[in-house]
C-alpha distance (Angstrom), angle and dihedral (degrees) to the residues before:
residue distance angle dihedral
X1 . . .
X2 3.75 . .
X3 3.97 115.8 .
X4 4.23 99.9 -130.3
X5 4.00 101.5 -119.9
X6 3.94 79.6 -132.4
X7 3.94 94.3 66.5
X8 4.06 80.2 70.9
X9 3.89 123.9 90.2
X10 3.84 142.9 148.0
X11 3.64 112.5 -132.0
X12 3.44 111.0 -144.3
X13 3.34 103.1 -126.4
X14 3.86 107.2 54.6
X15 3.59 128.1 108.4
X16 3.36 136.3 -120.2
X17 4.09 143.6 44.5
X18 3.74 115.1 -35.9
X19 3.92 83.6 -114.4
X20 3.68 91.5 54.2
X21 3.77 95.0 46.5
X22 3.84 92.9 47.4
X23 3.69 89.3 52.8
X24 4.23 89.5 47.6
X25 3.70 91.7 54.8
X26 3.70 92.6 53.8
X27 3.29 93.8 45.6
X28 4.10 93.6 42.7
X29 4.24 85.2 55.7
X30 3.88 99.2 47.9
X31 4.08 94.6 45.6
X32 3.41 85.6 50.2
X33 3.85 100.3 47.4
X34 3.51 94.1 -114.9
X35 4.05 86.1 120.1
X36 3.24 118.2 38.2
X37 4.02 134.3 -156.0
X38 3.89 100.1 -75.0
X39 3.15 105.7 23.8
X40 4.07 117.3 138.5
X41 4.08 110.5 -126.1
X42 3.86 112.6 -135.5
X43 3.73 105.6 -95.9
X44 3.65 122.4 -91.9
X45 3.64 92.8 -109.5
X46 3.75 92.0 51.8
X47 3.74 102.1 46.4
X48 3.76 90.7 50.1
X49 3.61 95.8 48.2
X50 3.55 85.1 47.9
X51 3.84 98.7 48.1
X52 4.05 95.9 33.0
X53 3.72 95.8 -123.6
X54 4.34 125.6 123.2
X55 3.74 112.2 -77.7
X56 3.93 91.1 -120.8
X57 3.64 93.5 53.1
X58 4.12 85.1 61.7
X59 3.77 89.7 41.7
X60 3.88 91.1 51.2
X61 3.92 90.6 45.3
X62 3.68 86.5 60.8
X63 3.39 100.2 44.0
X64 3.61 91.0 54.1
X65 3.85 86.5 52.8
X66 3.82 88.6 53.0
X67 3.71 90.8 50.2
X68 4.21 79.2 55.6
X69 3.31 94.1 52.1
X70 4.01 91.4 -120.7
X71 3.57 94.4 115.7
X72 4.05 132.6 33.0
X73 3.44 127.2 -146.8
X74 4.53 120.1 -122.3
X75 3.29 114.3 -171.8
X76 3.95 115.6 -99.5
X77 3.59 83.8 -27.6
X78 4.01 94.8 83.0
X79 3.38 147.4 -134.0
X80 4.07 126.3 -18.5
X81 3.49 137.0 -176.3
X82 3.88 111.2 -97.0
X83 3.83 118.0 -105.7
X84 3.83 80.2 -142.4
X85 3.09 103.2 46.6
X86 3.81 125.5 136.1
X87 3.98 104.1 -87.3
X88 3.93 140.7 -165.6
X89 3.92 113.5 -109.8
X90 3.60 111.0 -111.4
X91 3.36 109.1 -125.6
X92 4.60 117.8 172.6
X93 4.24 96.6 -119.6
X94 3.51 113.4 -103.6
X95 4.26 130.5 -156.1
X96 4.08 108.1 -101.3
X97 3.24 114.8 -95.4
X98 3.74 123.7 -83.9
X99 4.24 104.8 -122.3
X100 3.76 96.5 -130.6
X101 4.13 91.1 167.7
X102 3.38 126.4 74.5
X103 3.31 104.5 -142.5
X104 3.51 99.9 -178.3
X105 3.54 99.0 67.3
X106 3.93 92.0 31.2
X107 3.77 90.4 71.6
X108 3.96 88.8 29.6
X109 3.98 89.8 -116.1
X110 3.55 94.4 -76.7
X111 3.81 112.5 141.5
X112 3.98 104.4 36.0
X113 3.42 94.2 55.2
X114 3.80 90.9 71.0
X115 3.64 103.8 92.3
X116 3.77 120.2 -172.9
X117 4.02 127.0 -141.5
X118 3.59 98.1 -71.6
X119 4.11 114.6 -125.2
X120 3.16 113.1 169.7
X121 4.14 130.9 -119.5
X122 3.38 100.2 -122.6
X123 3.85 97.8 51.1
X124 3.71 90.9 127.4
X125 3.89 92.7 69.1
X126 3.87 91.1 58.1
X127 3.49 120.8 104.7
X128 3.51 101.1 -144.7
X129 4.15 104.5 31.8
X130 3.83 102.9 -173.4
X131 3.73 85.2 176.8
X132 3.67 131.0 158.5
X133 4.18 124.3 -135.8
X134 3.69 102.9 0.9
X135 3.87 124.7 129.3
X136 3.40 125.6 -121.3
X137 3.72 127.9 -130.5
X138 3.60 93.3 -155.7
X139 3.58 94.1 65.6
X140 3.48 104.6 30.1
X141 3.65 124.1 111.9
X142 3.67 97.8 -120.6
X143 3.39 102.2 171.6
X144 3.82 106.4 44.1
X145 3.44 87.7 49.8
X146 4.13 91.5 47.6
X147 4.29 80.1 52.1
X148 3.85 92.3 47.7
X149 3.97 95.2 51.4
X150 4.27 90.0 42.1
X151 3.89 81.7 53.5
X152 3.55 96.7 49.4
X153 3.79 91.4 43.0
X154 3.77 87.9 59.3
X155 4.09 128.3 119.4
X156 4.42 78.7 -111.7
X157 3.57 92.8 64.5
X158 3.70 96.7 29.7
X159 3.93 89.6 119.1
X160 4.08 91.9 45.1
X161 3.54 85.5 55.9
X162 4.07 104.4 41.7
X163 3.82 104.6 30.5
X164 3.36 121.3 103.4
X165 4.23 104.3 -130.3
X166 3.65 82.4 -164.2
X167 4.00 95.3 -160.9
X168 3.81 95.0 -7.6
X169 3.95 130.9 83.0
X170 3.66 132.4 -148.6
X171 3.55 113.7 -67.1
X172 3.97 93.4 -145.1
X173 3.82 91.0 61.0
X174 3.87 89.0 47.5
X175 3.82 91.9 45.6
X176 4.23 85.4 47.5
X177 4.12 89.7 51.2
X178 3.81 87.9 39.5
X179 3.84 96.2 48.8
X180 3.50 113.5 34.7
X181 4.14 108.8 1.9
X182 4.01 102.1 47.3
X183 3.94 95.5 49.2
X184 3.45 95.7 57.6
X185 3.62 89.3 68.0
X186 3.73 89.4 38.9
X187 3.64 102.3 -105.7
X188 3.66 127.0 139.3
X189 3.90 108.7 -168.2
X190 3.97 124.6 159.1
X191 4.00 118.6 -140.8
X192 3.55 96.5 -80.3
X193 3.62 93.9 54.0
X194 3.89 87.6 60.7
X195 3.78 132.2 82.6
X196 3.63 126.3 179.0
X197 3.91 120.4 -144.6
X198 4.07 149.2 -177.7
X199 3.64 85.9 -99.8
X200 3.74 146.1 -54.2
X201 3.96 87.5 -64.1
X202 4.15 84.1 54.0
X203 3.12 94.1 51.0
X204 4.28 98.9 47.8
X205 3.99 86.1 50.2
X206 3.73 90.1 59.6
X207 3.76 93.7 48.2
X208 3.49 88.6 46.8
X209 4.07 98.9 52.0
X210 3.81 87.5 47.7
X211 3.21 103.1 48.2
X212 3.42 107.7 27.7
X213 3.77 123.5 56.9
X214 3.83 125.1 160.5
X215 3.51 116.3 -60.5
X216 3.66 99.4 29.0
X217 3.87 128.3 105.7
X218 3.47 135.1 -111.8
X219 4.18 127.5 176.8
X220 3.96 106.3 -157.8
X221 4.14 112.2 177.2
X222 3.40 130.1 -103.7
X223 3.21 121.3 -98.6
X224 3.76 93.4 31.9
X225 3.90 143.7 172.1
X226 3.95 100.4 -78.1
X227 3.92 93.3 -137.5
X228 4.27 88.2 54.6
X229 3.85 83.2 59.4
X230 3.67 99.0 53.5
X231 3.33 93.1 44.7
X232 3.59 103.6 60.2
X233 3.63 84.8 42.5
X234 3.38 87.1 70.7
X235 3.95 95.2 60.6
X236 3.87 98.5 55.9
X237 3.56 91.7 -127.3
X238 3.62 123.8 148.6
X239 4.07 102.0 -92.2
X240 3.76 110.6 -161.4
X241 4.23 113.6 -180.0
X242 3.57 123.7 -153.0
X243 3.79 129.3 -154.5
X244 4.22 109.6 -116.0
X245 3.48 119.3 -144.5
X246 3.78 135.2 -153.9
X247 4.33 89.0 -65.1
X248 3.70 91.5 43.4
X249 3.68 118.2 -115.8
X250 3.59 124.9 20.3
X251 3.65 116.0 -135.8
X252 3.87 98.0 -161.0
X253 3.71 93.3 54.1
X254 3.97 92.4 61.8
X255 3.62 117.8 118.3
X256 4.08 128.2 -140.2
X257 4.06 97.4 -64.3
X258 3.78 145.2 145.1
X259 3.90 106.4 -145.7
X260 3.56 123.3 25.7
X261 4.09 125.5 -166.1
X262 3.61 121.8 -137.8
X263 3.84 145.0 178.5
X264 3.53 94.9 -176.0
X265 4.04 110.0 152.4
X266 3.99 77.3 45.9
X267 3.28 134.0 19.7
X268 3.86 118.2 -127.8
X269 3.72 101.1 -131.5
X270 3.51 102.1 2.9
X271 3.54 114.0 40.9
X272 3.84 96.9 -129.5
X273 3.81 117.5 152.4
X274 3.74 120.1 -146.3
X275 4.00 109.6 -125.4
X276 4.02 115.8 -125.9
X277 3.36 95.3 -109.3
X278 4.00 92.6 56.9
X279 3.70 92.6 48.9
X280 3.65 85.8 57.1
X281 3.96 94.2 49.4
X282 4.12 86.5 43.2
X283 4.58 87.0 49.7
X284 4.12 87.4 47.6
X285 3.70 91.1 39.6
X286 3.80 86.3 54.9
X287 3.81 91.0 45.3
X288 3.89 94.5 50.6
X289 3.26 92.8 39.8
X290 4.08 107.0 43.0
X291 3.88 100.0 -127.6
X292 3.96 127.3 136.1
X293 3.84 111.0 -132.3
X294 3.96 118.2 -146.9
X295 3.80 106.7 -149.2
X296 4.23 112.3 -151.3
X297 3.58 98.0 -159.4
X298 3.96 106.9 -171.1
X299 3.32 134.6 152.0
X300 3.80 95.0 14.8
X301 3.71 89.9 136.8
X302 3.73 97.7 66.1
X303 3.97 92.6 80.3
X304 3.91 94.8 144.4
X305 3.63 97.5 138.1
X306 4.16 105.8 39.7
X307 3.68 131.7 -20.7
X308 3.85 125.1 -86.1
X309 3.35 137.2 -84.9
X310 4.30 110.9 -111.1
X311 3.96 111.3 -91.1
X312 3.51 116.4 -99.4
X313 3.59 79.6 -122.4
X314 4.02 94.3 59.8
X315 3.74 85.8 56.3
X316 3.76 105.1 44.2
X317 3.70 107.4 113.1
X318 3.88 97.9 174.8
X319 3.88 107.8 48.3
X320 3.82 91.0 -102.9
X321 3.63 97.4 118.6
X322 4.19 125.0 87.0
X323 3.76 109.3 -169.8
X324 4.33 112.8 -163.7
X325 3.72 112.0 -173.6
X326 3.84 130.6 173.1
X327 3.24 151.9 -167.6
X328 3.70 105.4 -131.4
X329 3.79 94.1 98.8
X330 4.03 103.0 43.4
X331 3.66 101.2 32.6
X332 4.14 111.1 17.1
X333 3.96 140.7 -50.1
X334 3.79 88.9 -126.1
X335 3.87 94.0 47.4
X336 3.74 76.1 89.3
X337 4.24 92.3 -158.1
X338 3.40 134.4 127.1
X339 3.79 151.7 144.5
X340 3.85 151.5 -108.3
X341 3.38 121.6 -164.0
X342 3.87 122.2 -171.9
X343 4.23 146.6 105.9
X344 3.82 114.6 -27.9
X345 4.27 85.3 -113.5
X346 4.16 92.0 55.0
X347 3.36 81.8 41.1
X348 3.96 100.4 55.3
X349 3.99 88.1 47.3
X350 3.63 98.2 51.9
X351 3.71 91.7 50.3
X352 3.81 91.8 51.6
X353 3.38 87.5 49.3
X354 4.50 92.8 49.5
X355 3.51 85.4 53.0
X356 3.80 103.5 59.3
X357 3.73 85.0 42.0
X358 3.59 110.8 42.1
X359 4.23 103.6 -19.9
X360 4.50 89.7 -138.5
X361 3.43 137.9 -30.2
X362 3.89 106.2 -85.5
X363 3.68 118.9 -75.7
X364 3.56 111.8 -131.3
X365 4.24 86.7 54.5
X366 3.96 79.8 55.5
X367 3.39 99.3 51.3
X368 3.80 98.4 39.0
X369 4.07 80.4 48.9
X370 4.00 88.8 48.7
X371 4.16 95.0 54.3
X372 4.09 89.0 38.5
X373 4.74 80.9 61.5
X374 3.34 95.7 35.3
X375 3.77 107.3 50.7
X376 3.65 96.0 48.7
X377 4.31 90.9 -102.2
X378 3.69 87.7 124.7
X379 4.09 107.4 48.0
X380 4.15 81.9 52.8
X381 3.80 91.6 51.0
X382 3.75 91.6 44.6
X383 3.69 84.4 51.6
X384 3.72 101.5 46.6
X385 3.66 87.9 50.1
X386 4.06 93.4 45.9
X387 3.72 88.1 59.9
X388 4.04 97.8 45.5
X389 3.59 95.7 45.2
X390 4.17 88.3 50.2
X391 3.70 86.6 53.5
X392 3.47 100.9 41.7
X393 4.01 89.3 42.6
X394 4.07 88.3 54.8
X395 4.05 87.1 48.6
X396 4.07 85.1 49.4
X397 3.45 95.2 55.3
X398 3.73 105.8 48.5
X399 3.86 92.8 43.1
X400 3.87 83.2 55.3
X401 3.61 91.3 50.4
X402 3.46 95.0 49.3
X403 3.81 88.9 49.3
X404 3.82 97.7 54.4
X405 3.91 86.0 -118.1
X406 4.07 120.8 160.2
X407 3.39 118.6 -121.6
X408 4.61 115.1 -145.1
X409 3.57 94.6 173.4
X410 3.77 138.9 5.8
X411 4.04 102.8 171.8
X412 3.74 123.2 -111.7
X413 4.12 93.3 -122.0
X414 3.93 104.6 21.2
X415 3.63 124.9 -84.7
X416 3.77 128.3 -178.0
X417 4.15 94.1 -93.8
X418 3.81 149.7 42.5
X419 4.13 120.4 -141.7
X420 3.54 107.2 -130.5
X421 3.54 129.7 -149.6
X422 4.07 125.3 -155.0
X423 3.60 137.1 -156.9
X424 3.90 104.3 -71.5
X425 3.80 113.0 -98.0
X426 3.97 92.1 29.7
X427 3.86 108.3 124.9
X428 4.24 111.7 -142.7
X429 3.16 107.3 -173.8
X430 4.70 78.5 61.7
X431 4.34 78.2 45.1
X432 3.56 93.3 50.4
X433 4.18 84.6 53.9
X434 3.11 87.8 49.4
X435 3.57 102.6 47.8
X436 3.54 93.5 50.1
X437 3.64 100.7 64.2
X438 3.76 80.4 55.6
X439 4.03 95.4 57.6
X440 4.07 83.5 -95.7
X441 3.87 123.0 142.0
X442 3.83 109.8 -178.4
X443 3.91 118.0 160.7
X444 4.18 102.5 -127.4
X445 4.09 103.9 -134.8
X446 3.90 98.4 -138.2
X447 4.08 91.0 89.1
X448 3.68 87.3 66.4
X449 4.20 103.7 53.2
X450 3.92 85.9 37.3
X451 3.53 127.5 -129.2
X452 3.64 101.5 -33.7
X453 4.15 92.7 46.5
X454 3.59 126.6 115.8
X455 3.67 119.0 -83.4
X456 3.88 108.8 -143.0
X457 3.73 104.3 69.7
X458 3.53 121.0 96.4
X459 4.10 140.9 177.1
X460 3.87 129.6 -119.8
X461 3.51 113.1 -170.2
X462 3.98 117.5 -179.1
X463 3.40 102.4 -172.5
X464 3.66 98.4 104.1
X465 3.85 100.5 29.4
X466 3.84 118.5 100.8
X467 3.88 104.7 -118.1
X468 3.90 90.8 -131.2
X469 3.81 82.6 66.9
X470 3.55 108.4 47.1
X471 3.78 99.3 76.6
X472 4.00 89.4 60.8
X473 3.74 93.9 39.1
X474 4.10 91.6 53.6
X475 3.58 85.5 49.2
X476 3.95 96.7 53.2
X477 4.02 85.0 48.1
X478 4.13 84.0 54.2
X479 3.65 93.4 51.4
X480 3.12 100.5 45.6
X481 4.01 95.2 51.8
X482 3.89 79.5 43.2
X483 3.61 96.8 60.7
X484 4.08 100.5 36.2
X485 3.97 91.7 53.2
């Protein structure tokens, strides 16, 4: 049977070269069943005609599709749909199934209750994107990293890509942390003090299940990351929060506890850093008073305006310190890779633990990570971005100046944010509304104190705002405050 040229369309929308597309809608219509085996394509003067695209650019579309066995080649007669081709299972339909379980009270309602910060998926088409932790395409190094995944896709790293490490990772990416990442925060850590994770908020969840357990205690600061906080409310440990101040947290207002949770090169909302001379109270505090300290060390890379402070890992002279770092910020949020740091007997449990979970992050985003370290890609990225976010921070500041806007927290070395404070009684998560039927995008701070927080702090990020934009965005945020006073 003859295909009808009309059964053939680009939608708008989709992706890729018009040879690639061609070839997707072919193959979309004969895994489908659309086409069957036998049936005669249009020609390749017909379908282009049809779809306005170049003659060769159908002819090359099917040839590709030969190559894939999806079509077959007759002569001057045309192309045909394989009798090999790749085909649906044929299954007779069935009714859907009637939900007989109520799953909800089956697992006691425990997991989608946990609601993360929400941002939404569209934040791209929003004039004024205020948003915290995304990447931006403008700055990224598109095509070093493009070079870095075509290496790692290669016949050389064929194995690095394919094996399963089962509980190990790949030992380029650990050299690359070892090497050039973990001594710029002043750690020295052999292999089997490293483990690699699905991100920073991996990497806390492992900490947490093994060393938390119901019963125990754990202090995590308040405000906080809103991801820590579900987490540990998943190990039915005692959780208790305390308040940061200006130098982050305070070691002498820590309760009896066995884990505590800190941001303390950079405060997760706020920004604050912790001084030297507290993170050698908080490291004797921990001594004196037995407790293992988790150190979430984000954003240390965004030192634009002085250099950091040493890790808490750096100075940990008794094992007591767990360091989890990340890629999210530097690299990409969907990267998906991260790190924990810690004594080769943490270590050894938390990998354990990985594998029966997830066995490793997947090998070809470690290797393409790996050659991104260790041929410089990443200290030029790190610098690009250094010098945009100064730029765009100096632009920040002066439009919130000339807005009348109140600074909470700037960020001792940089960062990619500023923690906003509003009039008291002004709601922001009602703002943030607001603000986005203006083209707004402001992060409301309630989500990070948890339920019983105050409501008038809210988060500016400007790492994914054009600076061009940012003086009329501030000034939206200012009327808007203006007008609901």
């Amino acid at each position: 049977m003859l295909i009808p040229v009309e059964t053939f369309f680009l939608p708008p929308a989709s992706t890729g070269t018009l040879q690639q597309r061609i070839r997707q809608i072919v193959a979309d219509g004969i895994l489908t069943g659309r086409f069957r085996p036998g049936d005669k394509m249009p020609s390749s003067r017909g379908l282009a005609a049809h779809l306005s695209v170049s003659r060769i650019t159908v002819t090359l579309a099917y040839a590709d599709l030969v190559s894939s066995d999806y079509l077959i080649p007759r002569g001057r007669s045309g192309f045909f749909v394989s009798d090999t081709a790749p085909r649906p299972p044929q299954f007779a339909p069935t009714p859907p199934p009637r939900e007989a379980i109520d799953y909800a009270a089956l697992t006691a309602d425990r997991f989608a209750t946990l609601v993360p910060v929400a941002k939404p998926a569209d934040w791209r088409d929003y004039p004024y994107p205020f948003i915290y932790g995304q990447a931006d395409a403008s700055l990224f190094d598109h095509q070093n990293w493009r070079a870095c995944a075509l290496r790692a896709l290669g016949k050389r790293d064929f194995a690095a890509m394919t094996t399963d490490y089962i509980d190990a990772d790949d030992p380029l990416l650990i050299e690359a942390l070892i090497r050039t990442l973990l001594p710029r925060r002043g750690i020295e850590a052999q292999p089997d003090q490293v483990l690699l994770t699905l991100g920073a908020q991996n990497g806390l969840w492992l900490a947490a299940q093994v060393l938390l357990a119901p019963g125990r205690r754990a202090v995590i600061e308040n405000p906080c990351y809103p991801g820590l906080r579900q987490v540990l409310g998943l190990t039915q440990a005692q959780v208790t929060p305390v308040d940061v101040d200006a130098m982050g947290l305070p070691p002498d207002a820590l309760p009896p506890t066995d884990v505590v949770f800190t941001t303390a090169s950079h405060h997760c909302p706020t920004n604050a850093t912790m001084p030297l001379d507290r993170r050698m109270a908080f490291l004797k505090a921990a001594s004196e008073q037995d407790f293992v300290i988790v150190e979430d060390d984000y954003e240390f890379e965004m030192s634009f305006l002085k250099s950091v402070s040493p890790s808490l890992k750096s100075l940990d002279a008794e094992g007591r310190v767990i360091h989890a770092g990340s890629f999210s910020k530097s690299l990409f949020p969907g990267l998906r890779l991260g790190y924990l740091v810690g004594p080769a007997s943490f270590i050894r449990q938390a990998r354990a633990l990985r594998t029966a979970v997830l066995r490793h992050p997947p090998g070809h985003i470690q290797r393409t990570t790996a050659y991104f370290l260790s041929l410089g890609h990443y200290d030029t990225l790190i610098n690009r971005m250094q010098a945009a976010f100064r730029r765009r921070r100096l632009i920040m500041e002066d439009a919130i100046a000339e807005a009348g806007l109140t600074v909470a927290g700037r960020g001792a070395f940089g960062g990619s944010s500023l923690w906003m404070q509003a009039p008291s009684g002004t709601d922001t998560t009602a703002l943030a509304t607001t603000l986005r039927g203006a083209g707004v995008l402001i992060e409301p701070g309630r989500p990070f104190y948890g339920a019983m927080g105050p409501a008038h702090f809210y988060r500016l990020a400007y790492s994914s705002i054009a600076p061009a934009r940012i003086p009329e965005g501030i000034a939206r945020i200012g009327r808007a405050l203006a007008s609901s006073a």
